[in-house]
C-alpha positions as CSV (number, residue, x, y, z in Angstrom):
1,X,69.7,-6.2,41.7
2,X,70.6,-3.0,43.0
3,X,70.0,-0.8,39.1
4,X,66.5,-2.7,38.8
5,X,65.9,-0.8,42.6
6,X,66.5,2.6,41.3
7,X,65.3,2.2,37.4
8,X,62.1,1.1,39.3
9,X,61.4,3.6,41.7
10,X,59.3,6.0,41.2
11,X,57.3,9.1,43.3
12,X,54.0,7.7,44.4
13,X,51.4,10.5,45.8
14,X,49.3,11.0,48.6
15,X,46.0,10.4,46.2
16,X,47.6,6.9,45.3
17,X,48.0,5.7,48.9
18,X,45.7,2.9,50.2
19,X,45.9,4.3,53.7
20,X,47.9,1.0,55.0
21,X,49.9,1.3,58.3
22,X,53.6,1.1,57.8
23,X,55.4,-1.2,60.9
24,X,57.9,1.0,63.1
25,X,60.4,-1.6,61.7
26,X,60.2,-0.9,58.5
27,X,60.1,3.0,59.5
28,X,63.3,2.4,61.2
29,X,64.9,0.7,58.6
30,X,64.1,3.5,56.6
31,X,66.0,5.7,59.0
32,X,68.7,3.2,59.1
33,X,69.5,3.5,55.7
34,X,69.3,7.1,55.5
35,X,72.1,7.2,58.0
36,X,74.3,5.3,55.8
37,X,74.6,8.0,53.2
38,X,78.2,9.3,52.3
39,X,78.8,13.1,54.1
40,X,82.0,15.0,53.9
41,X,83.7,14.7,57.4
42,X,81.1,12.9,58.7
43,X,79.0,15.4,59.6
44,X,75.8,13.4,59.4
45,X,73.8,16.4,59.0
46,X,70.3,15.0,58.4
47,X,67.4,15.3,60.8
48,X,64.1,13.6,60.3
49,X,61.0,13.8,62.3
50,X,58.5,11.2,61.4
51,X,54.8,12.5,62.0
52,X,52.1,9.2,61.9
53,X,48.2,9.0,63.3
54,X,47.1,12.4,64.0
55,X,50.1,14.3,63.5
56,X,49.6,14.0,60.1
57,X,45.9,15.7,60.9
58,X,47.7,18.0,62.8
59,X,50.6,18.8,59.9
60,X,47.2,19.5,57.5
61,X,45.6,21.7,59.6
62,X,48.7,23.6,59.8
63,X,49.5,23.4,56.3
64,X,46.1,24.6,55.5
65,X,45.8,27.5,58.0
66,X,49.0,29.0,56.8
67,X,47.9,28.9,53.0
68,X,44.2,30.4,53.7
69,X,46.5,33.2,55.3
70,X,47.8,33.9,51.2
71,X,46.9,36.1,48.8
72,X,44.7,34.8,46.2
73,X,44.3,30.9,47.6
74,X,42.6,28.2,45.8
75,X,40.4,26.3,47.3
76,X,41.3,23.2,45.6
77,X,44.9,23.3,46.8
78,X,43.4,24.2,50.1
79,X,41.6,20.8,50.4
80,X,44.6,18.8,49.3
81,X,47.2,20.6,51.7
82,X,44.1,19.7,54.3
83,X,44.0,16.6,53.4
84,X,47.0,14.7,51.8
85,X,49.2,14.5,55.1
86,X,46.7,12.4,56.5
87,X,46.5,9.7,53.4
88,X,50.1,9.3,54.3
89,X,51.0,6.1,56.3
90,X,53.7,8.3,57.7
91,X,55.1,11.5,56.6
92,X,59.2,12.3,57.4
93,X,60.4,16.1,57.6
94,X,63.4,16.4,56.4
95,X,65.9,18.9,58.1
96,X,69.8,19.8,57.6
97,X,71.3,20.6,60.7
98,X,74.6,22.9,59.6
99,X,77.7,21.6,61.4
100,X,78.7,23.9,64.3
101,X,82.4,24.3,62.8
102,X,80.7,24.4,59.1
103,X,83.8,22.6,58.0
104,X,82.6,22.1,55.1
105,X,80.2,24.4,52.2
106,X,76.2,24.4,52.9
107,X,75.5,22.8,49.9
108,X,77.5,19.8,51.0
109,X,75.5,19.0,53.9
110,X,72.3,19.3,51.8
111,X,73.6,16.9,49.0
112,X,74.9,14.9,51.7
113,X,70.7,15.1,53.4
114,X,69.7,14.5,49.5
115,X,71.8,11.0,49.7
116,X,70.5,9.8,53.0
117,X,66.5,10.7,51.7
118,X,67.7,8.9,48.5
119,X,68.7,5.9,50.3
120,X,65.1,5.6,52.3
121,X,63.2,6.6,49.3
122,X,65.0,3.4,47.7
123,X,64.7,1.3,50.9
124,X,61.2,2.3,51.0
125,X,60.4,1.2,47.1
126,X,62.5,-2.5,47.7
127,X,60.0,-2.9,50.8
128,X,57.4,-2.3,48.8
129,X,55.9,1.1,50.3
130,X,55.3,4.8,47.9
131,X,57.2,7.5,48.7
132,X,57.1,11.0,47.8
133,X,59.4,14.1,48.3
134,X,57.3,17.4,48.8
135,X,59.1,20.6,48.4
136,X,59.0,23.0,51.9
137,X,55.8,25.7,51.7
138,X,56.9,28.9,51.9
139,X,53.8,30.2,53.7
140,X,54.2,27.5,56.1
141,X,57.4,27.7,57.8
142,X,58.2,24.4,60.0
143,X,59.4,26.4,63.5
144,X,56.0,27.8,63.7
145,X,54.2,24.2,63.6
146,X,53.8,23.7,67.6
147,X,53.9,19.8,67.1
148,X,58.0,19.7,66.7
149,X,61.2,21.6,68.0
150,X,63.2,23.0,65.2
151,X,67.0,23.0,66.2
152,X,68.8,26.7,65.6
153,X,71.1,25.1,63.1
154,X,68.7,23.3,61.1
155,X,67.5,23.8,57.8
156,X,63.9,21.8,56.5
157,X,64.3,20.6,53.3
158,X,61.0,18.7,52.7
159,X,58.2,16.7,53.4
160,X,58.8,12.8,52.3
161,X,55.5,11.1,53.0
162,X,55.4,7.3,52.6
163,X,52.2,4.9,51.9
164,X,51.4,1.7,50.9
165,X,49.6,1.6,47.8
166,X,48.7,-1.2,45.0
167,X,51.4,-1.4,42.8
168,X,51.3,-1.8,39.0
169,X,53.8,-2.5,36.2
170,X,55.0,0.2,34.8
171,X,57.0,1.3,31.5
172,X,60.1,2.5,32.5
173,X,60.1,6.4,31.2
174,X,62.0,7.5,28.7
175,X,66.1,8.5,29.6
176,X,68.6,10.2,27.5
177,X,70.9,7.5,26.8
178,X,74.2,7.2,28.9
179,X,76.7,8.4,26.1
180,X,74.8,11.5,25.5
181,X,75.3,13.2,29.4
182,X,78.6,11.6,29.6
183,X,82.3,12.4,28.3
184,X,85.1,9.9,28.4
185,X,88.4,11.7,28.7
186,X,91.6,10.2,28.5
């Protein structure tokens, strides 16, 4: 059932991953949810770029560089920027490319990205993979790292690295209950 998908999902990190190679179908069908998501006039304004094998070394190397660069680095998060891309199976950047006419607000077109990353983070926890959304570095921005093209209109919103990992049962966490964030009218 559908609810027992997204009362079960849950982020799974780098450190958790079993370093497991993800099939292109599955990473397509990933996609191919993510295109599904609702967007107001169909502006379908997501972009992904999916990095695998070593262009998650590369993404690291870059990640790191750019932080050494920072006042006052620590050299633990040093390591894991260095290293965590690469115990990724695959690692998606996530971009919002603004419609040309911006027909509708900004914020539309990045709740509309925020559906479609929702649907493969989903997808990716009913085929059985870890997911993870990683805010955007600020030291690090994406149209310096040489690997990619970023487009003039498009926004990144995010790391979303995926892995296989050994699964356990899990507690579902604690939620306020429905009646308490919701008001009936009428």
């Amino acid at each position: 059932m559908l609810l027992d998908i997204i009362k079960t999902r849950r982020s799974v990190f780098p450190v958790q991953y079993t370093q497991g190679e993800i099939p292109k179908a599955d990473l397509l069908t990933l996609l191919e949810s993510a295109r599904w998501a609702p967007n107001h006039r169909k502006t379908e304004p997501w972009r992904y770029k999916v990095l695998q094998g070593k262009a998650l070394d590369q993404l690291g190397d870059f990640l790191a560089s750019r932080y050494e660069k920072t006042d006052g680095f620590k050299k633990f998060k040093l390591k894991k920027l260095r290293e965590n891309p690469s115990k990724a199976s695959a690692i998606i950047l996530i971009f919002m490319h603004r419609d040309e006419k911006e027909s509708v607000p900004e914020w539309e077109e990045i709740a509309a990205t925020s559906m479609s990353v929702q649907n493969m983070w989903l997808t990716a926890h009913d085929l059985g993979y870890g997911a993870y959304w990683s805010s955007p570095k600020p030291f690090a921005p994406m149209n310096e790292f040489d690997l990619i093209e970023v487009g003039e209109r498009e926004r990144f919103l995010g790391f979303f690295y995926i892995g296989s990992y050994d699964k356990e049962e899990q507690a579902l966490p604690e939620r306020k209950d429905v009646n308490e964030v919701t008001q009936f009218l009428g």
